[in-house]
Backbone bond lengths (Angstrom), bond angles and torsions (degrees), N, CA, C in turn:
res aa  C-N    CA-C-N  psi(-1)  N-CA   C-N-CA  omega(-1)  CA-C   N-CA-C  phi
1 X - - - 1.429 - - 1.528 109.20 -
2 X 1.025 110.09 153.88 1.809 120.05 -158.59 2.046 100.74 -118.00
3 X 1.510 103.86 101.59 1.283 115.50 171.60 1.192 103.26 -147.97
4 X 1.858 105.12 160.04 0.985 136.95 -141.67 1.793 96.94 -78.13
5 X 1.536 134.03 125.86 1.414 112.97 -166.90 1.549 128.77 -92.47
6 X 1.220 112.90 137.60 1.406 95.62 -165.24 1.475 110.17 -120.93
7 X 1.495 115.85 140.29 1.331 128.51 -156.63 1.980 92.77 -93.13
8 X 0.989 128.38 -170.23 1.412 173.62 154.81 1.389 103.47 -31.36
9 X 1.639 91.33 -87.86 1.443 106.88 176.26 1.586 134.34 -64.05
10 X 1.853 108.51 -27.63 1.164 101.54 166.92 2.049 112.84 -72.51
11 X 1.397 103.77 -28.18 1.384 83.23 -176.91 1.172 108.73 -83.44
12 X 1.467 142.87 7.60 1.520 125.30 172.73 1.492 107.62 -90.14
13 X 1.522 106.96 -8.84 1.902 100.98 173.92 1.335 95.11 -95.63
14 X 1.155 145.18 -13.42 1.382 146.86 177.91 1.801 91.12 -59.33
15 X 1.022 122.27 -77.49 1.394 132.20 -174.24 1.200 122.85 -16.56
16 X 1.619 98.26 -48.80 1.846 123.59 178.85 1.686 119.24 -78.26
17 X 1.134 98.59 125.76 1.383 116.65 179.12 1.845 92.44 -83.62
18 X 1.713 101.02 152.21 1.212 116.53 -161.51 2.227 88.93 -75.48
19 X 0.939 150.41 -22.90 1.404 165.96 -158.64 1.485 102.67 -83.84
20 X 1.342 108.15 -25.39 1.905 107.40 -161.07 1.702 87.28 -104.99
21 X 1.621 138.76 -18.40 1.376 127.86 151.48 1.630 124.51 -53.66
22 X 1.331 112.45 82.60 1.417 90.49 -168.19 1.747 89.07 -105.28
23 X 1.697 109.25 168.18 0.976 120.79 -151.50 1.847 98.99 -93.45
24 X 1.297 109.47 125.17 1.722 117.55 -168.42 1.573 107.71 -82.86
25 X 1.245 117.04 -177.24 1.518 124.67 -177.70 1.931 103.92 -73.39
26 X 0.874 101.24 -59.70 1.282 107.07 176.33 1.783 130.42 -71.65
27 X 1.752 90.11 -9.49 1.935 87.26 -174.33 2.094 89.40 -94.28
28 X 1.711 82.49 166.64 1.840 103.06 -163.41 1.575 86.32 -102.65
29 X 0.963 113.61 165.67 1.722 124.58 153.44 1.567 112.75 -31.38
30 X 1.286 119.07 -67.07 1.406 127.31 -173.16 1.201 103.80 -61.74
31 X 1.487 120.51 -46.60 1.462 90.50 -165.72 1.845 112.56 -81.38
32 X 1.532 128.32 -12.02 0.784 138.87 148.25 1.957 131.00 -40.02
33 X 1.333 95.65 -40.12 1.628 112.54 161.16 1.881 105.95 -73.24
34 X 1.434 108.20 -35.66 1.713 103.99 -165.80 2.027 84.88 -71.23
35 X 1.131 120.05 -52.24 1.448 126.82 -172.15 2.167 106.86 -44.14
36 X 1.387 85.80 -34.52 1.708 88.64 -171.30 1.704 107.66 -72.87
37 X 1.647 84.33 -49.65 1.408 88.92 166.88 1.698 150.97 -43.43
38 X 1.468 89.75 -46.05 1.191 115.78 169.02 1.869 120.12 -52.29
39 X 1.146 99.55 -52.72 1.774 126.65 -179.30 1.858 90.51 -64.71
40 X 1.139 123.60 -51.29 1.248 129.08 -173.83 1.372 125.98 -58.25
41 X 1.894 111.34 -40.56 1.146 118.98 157.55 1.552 124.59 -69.65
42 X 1.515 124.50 -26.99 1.293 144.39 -167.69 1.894 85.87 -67.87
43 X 1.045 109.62 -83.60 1.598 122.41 174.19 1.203 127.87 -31.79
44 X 1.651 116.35 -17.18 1.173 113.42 -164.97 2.132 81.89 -113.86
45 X 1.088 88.14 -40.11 2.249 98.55 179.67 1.627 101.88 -38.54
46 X 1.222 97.45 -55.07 1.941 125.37 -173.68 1.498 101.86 -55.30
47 X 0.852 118.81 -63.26 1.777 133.71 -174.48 1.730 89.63 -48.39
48 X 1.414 106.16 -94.79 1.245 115.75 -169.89 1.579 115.00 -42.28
49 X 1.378 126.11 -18.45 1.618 120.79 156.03 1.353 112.26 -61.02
50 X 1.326 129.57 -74.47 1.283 128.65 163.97 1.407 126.16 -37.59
51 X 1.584 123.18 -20.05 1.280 109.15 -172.71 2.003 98.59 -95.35
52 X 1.362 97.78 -13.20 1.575 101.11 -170.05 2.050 98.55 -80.84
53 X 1.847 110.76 -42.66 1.081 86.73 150.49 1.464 174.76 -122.19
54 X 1.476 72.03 40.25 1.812 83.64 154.94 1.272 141.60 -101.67
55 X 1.521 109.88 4.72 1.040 121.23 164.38 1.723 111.41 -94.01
56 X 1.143 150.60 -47.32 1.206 148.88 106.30 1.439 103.89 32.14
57 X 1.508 126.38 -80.56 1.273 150.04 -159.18 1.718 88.01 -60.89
58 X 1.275 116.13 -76.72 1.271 131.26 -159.55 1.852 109.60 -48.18
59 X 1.605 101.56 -47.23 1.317 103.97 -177.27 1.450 122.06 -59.90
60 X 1.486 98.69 -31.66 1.444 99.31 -173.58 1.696 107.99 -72.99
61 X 1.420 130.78 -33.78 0.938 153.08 -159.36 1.641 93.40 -70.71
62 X 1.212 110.27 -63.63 1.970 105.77 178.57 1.228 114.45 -80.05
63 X 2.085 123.89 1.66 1.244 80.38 162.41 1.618 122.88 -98.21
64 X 1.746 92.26 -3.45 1.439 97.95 167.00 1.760 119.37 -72.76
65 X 0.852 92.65 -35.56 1.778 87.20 153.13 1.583 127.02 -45.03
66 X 1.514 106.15 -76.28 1.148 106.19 169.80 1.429 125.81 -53.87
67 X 1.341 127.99 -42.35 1.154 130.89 -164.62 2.147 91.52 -67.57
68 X 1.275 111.87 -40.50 1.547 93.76 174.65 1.186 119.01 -85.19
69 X 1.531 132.83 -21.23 1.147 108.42 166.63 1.874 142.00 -88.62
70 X 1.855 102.36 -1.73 1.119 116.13 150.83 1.729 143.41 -99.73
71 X 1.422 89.54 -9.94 1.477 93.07 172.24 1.385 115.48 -133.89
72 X 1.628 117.81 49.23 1.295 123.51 -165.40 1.718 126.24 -66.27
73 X 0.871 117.66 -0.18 1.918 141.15 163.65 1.773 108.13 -92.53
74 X 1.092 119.23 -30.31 1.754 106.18 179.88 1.621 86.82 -127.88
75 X 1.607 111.15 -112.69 1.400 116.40 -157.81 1.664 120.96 -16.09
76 X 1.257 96.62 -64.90 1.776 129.79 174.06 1.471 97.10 -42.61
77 X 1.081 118.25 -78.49 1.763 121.19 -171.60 1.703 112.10 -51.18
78 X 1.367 132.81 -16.42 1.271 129.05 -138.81 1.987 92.77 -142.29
79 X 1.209 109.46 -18.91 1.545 102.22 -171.80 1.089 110.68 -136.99
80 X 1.789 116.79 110.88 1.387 161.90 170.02 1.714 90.69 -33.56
81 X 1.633 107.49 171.32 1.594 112.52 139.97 1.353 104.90 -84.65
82 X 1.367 136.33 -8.62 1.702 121.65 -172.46 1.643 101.10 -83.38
83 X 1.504 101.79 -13.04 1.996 102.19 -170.62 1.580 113.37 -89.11
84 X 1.673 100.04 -4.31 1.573 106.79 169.29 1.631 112.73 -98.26
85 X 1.317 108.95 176.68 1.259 122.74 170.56 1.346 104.07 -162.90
86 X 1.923 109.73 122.93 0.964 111.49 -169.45 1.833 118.56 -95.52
87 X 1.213 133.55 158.71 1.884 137.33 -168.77 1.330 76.06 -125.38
88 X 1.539 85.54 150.88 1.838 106.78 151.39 1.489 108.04 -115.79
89 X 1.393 115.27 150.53 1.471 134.23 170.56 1.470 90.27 -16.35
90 X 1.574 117.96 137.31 1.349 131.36 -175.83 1.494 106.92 -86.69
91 X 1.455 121.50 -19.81 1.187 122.82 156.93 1.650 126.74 -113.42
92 X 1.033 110.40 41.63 1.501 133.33 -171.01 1.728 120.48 16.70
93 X 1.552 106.92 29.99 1.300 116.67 -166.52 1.673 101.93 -67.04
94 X 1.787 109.89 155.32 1.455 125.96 -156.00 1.723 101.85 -67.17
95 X 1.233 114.11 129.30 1.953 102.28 -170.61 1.480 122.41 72.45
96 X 1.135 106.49 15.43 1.597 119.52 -172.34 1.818 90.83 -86.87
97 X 1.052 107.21 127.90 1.740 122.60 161.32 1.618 117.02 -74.44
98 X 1.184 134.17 132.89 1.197 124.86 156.44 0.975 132.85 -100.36
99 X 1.600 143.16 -160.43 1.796 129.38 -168.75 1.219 86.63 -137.22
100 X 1.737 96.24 160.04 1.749 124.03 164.34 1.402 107.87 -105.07
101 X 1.692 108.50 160.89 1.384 94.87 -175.06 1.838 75.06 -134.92
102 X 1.673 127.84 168.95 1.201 112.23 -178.65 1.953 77.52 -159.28
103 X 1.717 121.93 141.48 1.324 145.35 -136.57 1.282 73.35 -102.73
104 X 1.703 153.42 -175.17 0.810 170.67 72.73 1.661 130.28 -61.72
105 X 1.154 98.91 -41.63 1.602 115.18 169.36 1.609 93.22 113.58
106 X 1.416 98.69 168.99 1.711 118.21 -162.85 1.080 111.73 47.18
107 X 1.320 126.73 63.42 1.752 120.48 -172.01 1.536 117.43 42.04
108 X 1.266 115.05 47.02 1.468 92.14 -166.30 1.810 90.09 -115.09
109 X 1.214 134.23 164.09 1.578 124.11 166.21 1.608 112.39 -145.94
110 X 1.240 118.05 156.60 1.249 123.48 156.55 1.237 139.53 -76.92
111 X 1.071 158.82 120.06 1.711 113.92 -179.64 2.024 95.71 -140.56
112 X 0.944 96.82 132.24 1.575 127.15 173.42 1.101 130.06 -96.81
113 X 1.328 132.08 119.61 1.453 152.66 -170.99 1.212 120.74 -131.60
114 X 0.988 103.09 140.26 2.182 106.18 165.50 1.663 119.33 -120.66
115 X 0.914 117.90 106.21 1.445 131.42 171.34 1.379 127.32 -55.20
116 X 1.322 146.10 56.75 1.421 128.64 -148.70 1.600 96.60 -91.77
117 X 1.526 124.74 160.46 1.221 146.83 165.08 1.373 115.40 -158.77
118 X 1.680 99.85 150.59 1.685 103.00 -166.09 1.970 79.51 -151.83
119 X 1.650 64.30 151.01 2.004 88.75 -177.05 1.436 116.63 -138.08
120 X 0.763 148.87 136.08 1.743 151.31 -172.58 1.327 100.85 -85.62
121 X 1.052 116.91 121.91 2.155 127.26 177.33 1.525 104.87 -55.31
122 X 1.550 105.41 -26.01 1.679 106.81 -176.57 1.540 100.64 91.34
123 X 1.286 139.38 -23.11 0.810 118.40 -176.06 2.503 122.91 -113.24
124 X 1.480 61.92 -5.37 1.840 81.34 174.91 1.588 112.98 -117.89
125 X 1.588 118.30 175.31 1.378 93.79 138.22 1.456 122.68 -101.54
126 X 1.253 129.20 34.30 1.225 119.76 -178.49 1.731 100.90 -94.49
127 X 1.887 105.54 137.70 1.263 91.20 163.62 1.457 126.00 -105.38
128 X 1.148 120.14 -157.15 1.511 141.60 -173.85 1.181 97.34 -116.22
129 X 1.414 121.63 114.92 1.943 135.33 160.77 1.245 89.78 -129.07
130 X 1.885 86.53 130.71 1.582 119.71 -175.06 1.791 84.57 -140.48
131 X 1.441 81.71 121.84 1.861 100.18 157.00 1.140 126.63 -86.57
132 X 1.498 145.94 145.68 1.588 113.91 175.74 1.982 69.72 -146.73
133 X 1.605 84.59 125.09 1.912 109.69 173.30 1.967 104.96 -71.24
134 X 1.309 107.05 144.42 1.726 87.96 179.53 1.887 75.43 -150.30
135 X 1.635 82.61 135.13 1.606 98.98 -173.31 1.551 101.69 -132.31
136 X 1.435 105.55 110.08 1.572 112.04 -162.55 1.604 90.57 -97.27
137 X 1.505 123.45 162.52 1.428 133.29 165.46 1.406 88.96 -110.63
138 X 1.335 120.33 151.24 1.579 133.83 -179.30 1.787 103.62 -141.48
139 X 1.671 108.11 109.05 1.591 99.74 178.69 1.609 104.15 -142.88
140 X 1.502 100.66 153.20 1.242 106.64 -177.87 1.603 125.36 -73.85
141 X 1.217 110.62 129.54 1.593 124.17 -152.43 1.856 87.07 -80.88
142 X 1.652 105.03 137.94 1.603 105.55 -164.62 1.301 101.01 -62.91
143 X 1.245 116.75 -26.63 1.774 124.70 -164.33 2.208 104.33 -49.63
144 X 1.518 90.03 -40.86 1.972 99.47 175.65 1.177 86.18 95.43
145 X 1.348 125.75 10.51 2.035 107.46 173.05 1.373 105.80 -94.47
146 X 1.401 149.80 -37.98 1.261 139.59 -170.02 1.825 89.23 -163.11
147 X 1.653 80.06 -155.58 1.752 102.87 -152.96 1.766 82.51 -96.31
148 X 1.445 112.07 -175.26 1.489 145.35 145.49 1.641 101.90 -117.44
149 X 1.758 108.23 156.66 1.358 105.08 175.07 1.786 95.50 -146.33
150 X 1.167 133.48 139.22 1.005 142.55 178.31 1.605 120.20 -133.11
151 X 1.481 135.83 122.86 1.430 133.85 -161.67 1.721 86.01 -89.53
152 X 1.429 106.71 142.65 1.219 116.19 171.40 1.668 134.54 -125.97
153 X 1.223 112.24 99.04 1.354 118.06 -169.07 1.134 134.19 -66.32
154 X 1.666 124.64 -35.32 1.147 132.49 173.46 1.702 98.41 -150.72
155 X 1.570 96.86 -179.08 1.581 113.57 -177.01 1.963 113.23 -79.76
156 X 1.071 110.17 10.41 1.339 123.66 163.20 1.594 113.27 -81.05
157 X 1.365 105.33 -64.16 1.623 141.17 161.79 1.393 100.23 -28.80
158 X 1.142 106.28 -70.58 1.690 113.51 -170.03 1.686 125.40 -64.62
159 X 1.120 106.48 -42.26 1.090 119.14 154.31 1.830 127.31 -59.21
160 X 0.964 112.26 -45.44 1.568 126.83 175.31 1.357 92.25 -61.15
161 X 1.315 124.37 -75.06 1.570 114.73 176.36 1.361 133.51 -71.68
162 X 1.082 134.59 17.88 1.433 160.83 152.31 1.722 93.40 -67.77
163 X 0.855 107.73 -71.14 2.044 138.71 -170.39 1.657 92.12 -61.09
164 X 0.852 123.49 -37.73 1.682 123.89 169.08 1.135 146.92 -66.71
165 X 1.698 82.77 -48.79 1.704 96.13 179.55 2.286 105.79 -98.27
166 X 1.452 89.26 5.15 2.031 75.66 176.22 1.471 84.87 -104.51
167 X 0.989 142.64 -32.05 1.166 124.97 -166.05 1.465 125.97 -61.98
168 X 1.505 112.29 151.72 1.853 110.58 -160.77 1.739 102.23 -115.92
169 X 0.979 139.59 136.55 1.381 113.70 11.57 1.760 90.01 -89.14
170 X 1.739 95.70 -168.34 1.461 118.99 -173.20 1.689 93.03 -96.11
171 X 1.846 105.72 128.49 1.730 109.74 170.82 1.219 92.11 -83.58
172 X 1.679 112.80 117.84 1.944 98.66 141.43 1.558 145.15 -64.50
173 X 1.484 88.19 -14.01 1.499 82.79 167.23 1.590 115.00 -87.85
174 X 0.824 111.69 14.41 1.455 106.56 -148.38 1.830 91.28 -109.66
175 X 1.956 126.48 -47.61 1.101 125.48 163.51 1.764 114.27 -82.36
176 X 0.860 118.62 1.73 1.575 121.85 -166.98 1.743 106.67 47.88
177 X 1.169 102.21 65.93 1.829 97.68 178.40 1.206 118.48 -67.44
178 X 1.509 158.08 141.80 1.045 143.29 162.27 1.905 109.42 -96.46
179 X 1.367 114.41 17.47 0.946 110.73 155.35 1.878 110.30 -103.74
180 X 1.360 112.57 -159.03 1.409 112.62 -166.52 1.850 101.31 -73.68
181 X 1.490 99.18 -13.45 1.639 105.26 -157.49 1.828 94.78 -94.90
182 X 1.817 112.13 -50.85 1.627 123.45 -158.39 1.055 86.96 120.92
183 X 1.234 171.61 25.89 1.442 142.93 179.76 1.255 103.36 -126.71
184 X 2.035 107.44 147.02 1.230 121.13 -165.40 1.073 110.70 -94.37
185 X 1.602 126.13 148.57 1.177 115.38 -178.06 1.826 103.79 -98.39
């Protein structure tokens, strides 16, 4: 899981409340502001570790959800919580969702997302939140220059592109590669 790392020293200024810096015989204004500062970044380092993992935590958690309750014959049957690994929002924004990614073997990956959006009816204030799950397949294009990526909706889907992307040779028309093969880098 992917969080923000925290040393020693940032968590012992984490500890300190900005009130317990009091200003010494020998410290100046500035360096008294660098001291506030310091505690300020520590607090804010700390936050954003914890906020990265719990979002991390969470993602992985619905896509193992989802992954068993929509694809309960392949994905669902075949992938652990140890076969995920959960990200937080790459810019750790407030309500931001993050993704799972889960190994399959032969370079092949899953990766899982949740999309949320909300809209006001205009006539209340209550809104409308709609999730929409998006479960990409990610495989290595035979050419060895980049990936293929395919969105996957159901266990028909998944399978069909499973059945697509091992198969030899590679169609270019078929991924639109803009290398000699179709595959994205």
């Amino acid at each position: 899981m992917f969080a923000t790392p925290l040393d020693d020293t940032t968590l012992d200024l984490a500890t300190r409340s900005y009130d317990t810096v009091l200003l010494g015989e020998g410290d100046t204004p500035l360096g008294h502001l660098r001291k506030q500062a310091d505690i300020h970044q520590a607090h804010h380092t700390v936050s954003a570790h914890y906020r990265a993992v719990e979002q991390a935590q969470q993602a992985l958690y619905v896509a193992i959800d989802h992954t068993i309750n929509e694809f309960p014959a392949t994905l669902g049957s075949v992938l652990w919580e140890e076969h995920w690994t959960g990200y937080p929002d790459p810019w750790l924004t407030e309500d931001a969702n993050g993704f799972a990614v889960a190994h399959l073997g032969d370079g092949v990956w899953v990766h899982h997302t949740v999309t949320t959006s909300s809209c006001d009816d205009g006539h209340s204030v209550r809104w409308q939140v709609s999730e929409r799950h998006t479960v990409t397949l990610i495989a290595p294009c035979s050419c060895g220059q980049g990936y293929r990526t395919a969105p996957i909706a159901s266990e028909d889907e998944l399978l069909d592109m499973v059945h697509e992307f091992t198969r030899e040779p590679c169609s270019i028309s078929k991924h639109g590669c803009p290398h000699p093969c179709g595959s994205a880098r």
